[in-house]
C-alpha atoms as one frame of an Amber mdcrd trajectory, in Angstrom:
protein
   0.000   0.000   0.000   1.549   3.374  -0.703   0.989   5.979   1.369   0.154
   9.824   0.762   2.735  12.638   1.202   1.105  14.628   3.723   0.557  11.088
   5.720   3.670  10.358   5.710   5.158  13.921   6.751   2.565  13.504   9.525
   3.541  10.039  10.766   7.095  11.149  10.606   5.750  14.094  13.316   4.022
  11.239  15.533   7.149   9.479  15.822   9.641  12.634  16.720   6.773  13.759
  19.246   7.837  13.197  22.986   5.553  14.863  25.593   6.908  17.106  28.276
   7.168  14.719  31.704   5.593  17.113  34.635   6.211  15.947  38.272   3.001
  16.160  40.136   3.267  15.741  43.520  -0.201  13.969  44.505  -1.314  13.638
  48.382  -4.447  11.935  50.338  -6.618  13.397  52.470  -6.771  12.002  55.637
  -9.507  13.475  57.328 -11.997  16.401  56.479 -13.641  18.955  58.817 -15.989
  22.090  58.333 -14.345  24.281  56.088 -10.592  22.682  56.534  -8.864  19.488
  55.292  -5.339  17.536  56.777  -3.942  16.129  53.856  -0.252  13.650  54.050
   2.284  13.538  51.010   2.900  17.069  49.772   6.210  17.148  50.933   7.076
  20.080  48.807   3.610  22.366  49.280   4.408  26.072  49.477   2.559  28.513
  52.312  -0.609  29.421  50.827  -0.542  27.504  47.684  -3.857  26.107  46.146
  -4.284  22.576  46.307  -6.924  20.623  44.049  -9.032  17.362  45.358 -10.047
  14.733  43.450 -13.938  16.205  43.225 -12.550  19.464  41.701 -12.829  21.627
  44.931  -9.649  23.648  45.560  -8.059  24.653  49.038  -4.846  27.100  50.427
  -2.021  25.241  52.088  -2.375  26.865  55.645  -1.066  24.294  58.257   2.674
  23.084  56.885   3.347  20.608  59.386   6.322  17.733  58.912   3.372  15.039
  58.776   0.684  16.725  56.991  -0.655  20.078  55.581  -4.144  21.563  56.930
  -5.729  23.272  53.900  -8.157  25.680  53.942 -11.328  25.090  51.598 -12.364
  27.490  49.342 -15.294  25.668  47.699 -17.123  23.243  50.136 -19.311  20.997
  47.477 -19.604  17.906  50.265 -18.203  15.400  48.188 -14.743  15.363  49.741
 -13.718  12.556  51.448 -11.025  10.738  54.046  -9.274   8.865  51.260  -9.746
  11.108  48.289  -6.265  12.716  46.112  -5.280  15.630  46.827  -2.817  17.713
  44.154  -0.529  20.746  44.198  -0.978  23.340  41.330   2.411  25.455  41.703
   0.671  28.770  41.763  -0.870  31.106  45.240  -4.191  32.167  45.300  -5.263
  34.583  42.570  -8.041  36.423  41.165  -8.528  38.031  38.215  -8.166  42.324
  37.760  -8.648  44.574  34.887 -11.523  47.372  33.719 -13.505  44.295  32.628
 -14.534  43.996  36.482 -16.037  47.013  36.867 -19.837  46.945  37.524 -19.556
  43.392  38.291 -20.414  41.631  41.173 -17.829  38.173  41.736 -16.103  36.447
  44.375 -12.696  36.056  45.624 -11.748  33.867  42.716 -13.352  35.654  40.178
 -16.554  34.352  39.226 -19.595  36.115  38.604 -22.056  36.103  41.102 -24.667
  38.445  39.026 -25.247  36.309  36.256 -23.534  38.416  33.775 -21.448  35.925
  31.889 -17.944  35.176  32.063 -15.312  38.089  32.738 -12.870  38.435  29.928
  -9.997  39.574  32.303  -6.228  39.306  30.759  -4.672  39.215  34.017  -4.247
  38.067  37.529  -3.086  39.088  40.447  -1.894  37.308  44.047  -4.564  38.218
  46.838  -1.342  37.937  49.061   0.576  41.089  47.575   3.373  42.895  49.618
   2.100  46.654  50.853   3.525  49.458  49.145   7.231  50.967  50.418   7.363
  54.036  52.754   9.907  55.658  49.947   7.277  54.642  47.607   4.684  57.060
  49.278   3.311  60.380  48.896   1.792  62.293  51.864  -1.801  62.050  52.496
  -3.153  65.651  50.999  -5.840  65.264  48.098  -9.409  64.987  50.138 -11.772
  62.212  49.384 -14.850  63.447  49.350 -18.382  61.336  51.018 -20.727  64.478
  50.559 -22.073  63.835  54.338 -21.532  67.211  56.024 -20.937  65.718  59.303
 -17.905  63.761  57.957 -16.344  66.190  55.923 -16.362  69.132  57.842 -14.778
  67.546  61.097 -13.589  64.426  60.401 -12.267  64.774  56.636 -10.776  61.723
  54.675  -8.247  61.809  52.228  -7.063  60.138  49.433  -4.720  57.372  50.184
  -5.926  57.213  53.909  -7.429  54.424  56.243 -10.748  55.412  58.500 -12.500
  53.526  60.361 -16.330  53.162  60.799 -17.072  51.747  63.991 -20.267  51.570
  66.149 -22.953  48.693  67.413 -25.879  47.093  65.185 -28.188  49.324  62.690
 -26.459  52.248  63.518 -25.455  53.224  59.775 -22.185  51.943  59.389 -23.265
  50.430  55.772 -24.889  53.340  54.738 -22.425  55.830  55.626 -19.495  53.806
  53.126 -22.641  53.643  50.463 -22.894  57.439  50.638 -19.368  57.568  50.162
 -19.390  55.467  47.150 -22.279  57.343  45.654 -20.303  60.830  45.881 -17.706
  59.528  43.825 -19.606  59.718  40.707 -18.112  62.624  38.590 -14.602  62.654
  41.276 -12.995  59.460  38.941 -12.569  57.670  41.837 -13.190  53.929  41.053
 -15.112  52.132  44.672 -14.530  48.383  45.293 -17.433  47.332  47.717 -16.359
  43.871  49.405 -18.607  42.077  51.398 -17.349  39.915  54.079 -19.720  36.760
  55.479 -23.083  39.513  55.582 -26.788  37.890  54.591 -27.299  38.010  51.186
 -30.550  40.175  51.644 -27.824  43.026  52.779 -25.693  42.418  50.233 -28.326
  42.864  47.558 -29.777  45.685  48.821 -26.427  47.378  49.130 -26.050  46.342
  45.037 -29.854  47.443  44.490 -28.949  50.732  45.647 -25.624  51.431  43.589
 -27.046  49.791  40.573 -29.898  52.189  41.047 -27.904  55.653  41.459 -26.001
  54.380  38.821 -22.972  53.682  40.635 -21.890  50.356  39.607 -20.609  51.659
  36.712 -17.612  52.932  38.242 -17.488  50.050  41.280 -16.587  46.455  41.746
 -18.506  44.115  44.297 -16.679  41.336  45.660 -18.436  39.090  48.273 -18.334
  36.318  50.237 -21.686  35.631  51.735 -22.066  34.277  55.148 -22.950  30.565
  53.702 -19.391  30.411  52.090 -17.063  28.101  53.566 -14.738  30.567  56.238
 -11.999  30.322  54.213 -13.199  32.050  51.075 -13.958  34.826  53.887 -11.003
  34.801  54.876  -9.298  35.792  52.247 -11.906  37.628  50.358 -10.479  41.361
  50.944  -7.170  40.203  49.769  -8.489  39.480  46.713 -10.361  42.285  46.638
  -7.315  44.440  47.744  -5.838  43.065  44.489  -8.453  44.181  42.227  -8.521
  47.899  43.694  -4.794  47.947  43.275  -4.365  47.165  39.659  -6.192  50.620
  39.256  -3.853  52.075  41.380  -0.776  51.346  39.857  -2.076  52.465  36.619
  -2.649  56.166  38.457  -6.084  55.813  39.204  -7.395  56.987  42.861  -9.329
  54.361  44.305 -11.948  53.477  46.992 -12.717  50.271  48.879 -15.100  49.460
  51.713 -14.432  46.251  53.663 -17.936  45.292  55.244 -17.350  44.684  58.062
 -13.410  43.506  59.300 -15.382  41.665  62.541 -16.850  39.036  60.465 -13.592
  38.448  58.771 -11.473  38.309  62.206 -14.332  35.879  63.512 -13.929  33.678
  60.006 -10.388  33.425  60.890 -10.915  32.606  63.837 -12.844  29.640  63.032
 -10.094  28.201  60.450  -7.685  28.745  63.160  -9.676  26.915  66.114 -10.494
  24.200  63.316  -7.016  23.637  62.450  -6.003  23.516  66.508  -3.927  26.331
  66.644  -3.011  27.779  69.752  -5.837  30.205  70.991  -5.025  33.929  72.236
  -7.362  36.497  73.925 -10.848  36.127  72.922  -9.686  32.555  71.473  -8.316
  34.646  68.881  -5.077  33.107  67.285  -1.866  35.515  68.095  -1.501  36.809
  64.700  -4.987  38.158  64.252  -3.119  41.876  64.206  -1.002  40.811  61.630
  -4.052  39.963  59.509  -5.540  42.624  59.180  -2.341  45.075  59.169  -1.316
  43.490  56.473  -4.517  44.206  54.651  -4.548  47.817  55.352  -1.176  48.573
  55.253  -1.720  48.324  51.257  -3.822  51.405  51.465  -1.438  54.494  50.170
  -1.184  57.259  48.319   2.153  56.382  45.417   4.617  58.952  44.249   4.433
  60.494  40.779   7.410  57.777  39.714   5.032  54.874  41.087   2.246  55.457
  39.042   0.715  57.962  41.443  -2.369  56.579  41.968  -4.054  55.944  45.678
  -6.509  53.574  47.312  -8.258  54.935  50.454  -9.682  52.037  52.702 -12.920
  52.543  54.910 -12.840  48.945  56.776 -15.889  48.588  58.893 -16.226  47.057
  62.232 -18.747  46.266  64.577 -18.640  47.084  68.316 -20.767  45.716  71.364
 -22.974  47.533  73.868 -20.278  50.465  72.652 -17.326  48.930  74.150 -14.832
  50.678  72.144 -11.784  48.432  74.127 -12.330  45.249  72.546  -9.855  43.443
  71.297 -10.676  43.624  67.454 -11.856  47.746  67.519  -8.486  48.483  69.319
  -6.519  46.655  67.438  -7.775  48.533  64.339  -7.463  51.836  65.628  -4.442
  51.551  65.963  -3.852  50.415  62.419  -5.978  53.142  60.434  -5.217  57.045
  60.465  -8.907  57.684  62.459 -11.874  56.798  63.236 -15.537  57.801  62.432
 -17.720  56.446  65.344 -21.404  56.223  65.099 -23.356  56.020  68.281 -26.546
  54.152  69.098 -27.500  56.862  71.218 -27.890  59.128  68.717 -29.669  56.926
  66.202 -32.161  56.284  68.957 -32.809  59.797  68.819 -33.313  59.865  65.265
 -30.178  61.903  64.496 -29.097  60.745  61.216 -26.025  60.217  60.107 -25.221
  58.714  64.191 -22.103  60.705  64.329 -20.450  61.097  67.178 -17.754  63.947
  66.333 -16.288  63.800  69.902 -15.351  60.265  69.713 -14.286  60.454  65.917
 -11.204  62.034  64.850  -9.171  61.720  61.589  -5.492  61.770  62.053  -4.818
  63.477  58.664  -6.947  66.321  59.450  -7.545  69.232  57.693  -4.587  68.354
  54.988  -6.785  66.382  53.273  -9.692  68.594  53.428 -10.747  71.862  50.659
  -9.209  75.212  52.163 -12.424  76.444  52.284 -14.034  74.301  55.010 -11.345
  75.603  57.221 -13.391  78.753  57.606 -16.472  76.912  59.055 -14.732  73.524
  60.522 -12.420  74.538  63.565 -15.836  76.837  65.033 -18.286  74.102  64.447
 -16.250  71.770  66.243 -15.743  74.011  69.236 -19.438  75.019  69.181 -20.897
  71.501  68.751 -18.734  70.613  71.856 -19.927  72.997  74.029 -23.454  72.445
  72.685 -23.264  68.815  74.401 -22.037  69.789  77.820 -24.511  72.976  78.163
 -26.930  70.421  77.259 -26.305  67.462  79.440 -25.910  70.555  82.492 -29.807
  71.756  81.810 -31.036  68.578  81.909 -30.490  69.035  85.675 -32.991  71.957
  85.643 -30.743  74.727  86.535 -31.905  78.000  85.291 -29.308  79.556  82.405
 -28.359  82.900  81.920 -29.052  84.495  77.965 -26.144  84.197  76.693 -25.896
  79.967  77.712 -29.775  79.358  76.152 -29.004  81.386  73.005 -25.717  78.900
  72.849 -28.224  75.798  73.313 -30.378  77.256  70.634 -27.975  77.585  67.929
 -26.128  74.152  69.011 -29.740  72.672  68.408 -29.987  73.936  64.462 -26.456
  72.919  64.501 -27.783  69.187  65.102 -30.273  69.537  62.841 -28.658  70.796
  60.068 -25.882  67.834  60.577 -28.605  65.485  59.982 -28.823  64.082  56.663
 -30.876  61.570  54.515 -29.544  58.769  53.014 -28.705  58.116  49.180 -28.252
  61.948  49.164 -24.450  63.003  49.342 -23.799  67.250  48.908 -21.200  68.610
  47.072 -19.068  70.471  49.526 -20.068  74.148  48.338 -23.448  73.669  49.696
 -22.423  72.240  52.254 -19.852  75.141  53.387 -22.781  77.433  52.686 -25.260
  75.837  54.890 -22.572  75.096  57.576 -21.234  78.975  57.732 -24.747  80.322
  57.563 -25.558  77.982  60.764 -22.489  78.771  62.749 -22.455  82.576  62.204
 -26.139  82.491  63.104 -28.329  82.692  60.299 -30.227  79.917  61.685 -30.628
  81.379  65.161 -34.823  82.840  64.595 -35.757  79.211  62.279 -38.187  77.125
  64.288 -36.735  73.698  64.719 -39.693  72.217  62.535 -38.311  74.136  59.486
 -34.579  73.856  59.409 -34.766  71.118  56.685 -36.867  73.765  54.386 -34.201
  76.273  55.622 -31.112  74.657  54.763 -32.944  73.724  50.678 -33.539  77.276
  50.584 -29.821  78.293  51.542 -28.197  75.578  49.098 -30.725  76.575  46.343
 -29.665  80.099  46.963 -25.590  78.852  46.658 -25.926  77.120  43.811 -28.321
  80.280  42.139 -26.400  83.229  43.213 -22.913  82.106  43.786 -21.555  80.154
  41.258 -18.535  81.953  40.780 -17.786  80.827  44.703 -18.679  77.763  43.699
 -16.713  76.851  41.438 -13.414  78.257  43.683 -14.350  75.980  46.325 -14.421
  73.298  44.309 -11.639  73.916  42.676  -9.507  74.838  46.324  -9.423  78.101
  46.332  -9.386  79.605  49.961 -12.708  81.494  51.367 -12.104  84.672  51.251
 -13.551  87.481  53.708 -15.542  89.091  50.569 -16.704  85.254  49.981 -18.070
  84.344  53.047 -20.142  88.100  53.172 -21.124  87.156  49.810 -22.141  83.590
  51.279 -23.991  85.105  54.054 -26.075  87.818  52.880 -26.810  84.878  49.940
 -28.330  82.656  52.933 -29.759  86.029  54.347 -31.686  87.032  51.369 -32.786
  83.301  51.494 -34.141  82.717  54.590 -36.005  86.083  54.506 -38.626  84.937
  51.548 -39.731  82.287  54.188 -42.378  83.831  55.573 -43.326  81.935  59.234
 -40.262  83.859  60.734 -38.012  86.770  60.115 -33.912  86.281  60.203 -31.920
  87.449  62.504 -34.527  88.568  65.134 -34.031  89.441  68.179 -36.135  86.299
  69.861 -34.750  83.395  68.932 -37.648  80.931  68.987 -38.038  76.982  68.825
 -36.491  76.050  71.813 -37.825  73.104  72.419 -37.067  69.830  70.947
């Protein structure tokens, strides 16, 4: 029989073929528990490396001990078994990063969780990445604005900086990081929301609400839901760390929320109890600081030379009957540069946002806040302050002089004007305008009852009549004496076409509350 050319040229290529001989180290399981395997005969397993099982669930290499290695699961199907193989892959834990993940909602490893399809990402990125240099570093001095007026007039955030929201239950905590995210809309900073072990009914109410506003556009969820096994929690805001930093790099300024940093500590907790290692305070394991320093320590603002990009972190964290000493609240305060605290108290009372601006303080300061709240910011502080005590003293009954009730009066509109819907962040010339005309007291004659229709009249009137202002504030220009006359006779003028009461009289009603 006589063959074809092209045959033979082919069979000529089947006998020169040799396939390339890949060592594979392959282990066994030995016993599985919730969330964690022990697995004997990967003698040459690296810290952290993914390891497959034989039902096509992957793990981390967490526990290198001389007999076995305890590995972490990261999908928890309930097929694996005492007996089953276990294989290395060579590679750490990575997800994947890119523009392609923006207004998408995936998980640690990079799989859609909104049904979108597939992500078409070029690239991946370790979760475990090493924090940015100090040499690499620019100061802290570009503000990051959240549009609530309580935040960024006393306790300002900038770009590149880590602030902490802290309080009890249903205080706000998750609305106060949404606000934050919503402001960003025409600032071109890009938000990465990541969701650690919360009910999915919170999650998707929190993606409801940016999808809604139209802010997904510009953000990336990442969550792992509190049915996940506690290792993809675990290691869920690495990942998402990851994905905020490939914007970064590429000069981009950056965003991310970790909700909430007590669930994650907690998760860890539970791989660490689960794998017997030694417990700490709290049956914490000793290097639950380390865990989440390392985390945060990746938030930064880079030099020119390093891309000069910066990703600001706002990591969550829930306190107890407002015990601000426990061990996981302490040990992040003193990680981040501040804290916001919001108090149950004040939610009781209705206040909105639950601020408490004596407890909260932002260790940047006014360096990474516009020049222009500087005229308003150091005078509301000092007036809010002494609002509370004169308060607290006439609840005893003692009778006040004039000048101590008209104090209480103003320190009331003060309070009132602080308060502040949700879903509806202010640009920070309105807010200046409302704040100054409230502190110099504009306020002082409005009944209680009709601040709200006071302060819409006064930001209507800023964004009317002083545009030219507006525009130097928002472009960080200092306020200027002629500015803030301008400002006030603008809030004047305003407040004068409501007709219940008359500005700047001299009986300063509504002083009950």
């Amino acid at each position: 029989m006589i063959l074809p050319e092209w045959f033979a040229g082919f069979d000529a290529a089947l006998n020169g073929y040799r396939p390339p001989v890949r060592p594979v180290e392959i282990g066994t399981v030995t016993t599985v528990g919730q969330g964690v395997a022990r697995v004997r005969g990967l003698p040459g397993v690296a810290a952290l490396e993914l390891v497959r099982f034989a039902d096509d669930s992957t793990g981390i290499a967490f526990d290198l001990d001389v007999a076995e290695v305890g590995v972490v699961l990261l999908r928890d199907q309930g097929g694996l078994r005492a007996g089953a193989r276990a294989e290395r892959t060579g590679r750490v834990l990575d997800t994947p990063v890119g523009a392609e993940l923006l207004g998408r909602v995936v998980n640690a490893l990079g799989e859609p969780l909104d049904g979108g399809g597939p992500i078409d990402a070029t690239e991946r990125w370790s979760a475990e990445r090493p924090a940015p240099p100090i040499l690499a570093r620019a100061p802290v001095s570009v503000p990051l604005a959240t549009g609530v007026k309580a935040v960024d007039a006393t306790i300002p955030i900038g770009r590149g900086q880590r602030e902490l929201i802290l309080g009890d239950r249903q205080t706000g905590k998750t609305a106060l990081a949404v606000d934050a995210i919503l402001n960003q809309a025409d600032s071109g900073v890009i938000c990465v929301y990541c969701a650690i072990g919360q009910r999915g009914a919170a999650v998707a109410q929190v993606i409801a609400a940016l999808r809604q506003r139209g802010a997904l556009t510009y953000s990336v969820v990442v969550v792992a839901a509190g049915e996940d096994p506690p290792g993809l929690q675990a290691f869920t805001p690495y990942a998402a760390t990851s994905i905020a930093e490939w914007f970064m790099v590429r000069g981009r300024d950056v965003l991310i929320v970790y909700d909430d940093l007590t669930r994650h500590a907690q998760a860890y907790r539970e791989l660490c109890l689960l794998l017997r290692r030694p417990p700490g305070r709290e049956a914490f394991p000793g290097d639950i600081f380390y865990l989440h320093s390392r985390l945060l320590e990746r938030a930064a603002r880079l030099r020119p030379e390093y891309g000069g990009g910066s990703l600001a972190a706002l990591p969550i964290v829930e306190t107890e009957a407002q015990n601000l000493a426990a061990y996981i609240p302490t040990n992040l305060i003193s990680i981040t540069d501040g804290q916001i605290y919001l108090a149950p108290t004040l939610a009781r009372k209705g206040i909105w946002p639950a601020v408490d601006i004596g407890k909260s303080v932002s260790r940047v300061g006014g360096k990474a806040q516009l020049p222009a709240y500087r005229a308003v910011a150091g005078e509301l502080r000092l007036a809010y302050a002494q609002f509370e005590e004169m308060e607290a003293f006439a609840r005893f009954g003692t009778r006040l002089d004039d000048a101590t009730r008209r104090a209480i009066d103003r320190g009331q509109r003060l309070r009132e004007v602080l308060k502040q819907p949700q879903y509806r962040p202010l640009p920070a010339a309105e807010q200046i305008a409302v704040l100054l005309a409230v502190t110099q007291g504009e306020f002082d004659a409005v009944p209680l009852e009709r601040i709200g229709e006071a302060e819409q009249a006064v930001r209507a009137a800023m964004v009317t009549h002083c545009t030219e202002i507006n525009r130097r504030i928002a472009a960080g220009a200092e306020l200027s004496e002629e500015d803030r006359h301008a400002l006030l006779g603008a809030a004047r003028a305003a407040l004068t076409n409501l007709s219940t009461f008359t500005p700047n009289s001299s009986s300063a009603g509504g002083r009950g509350e």
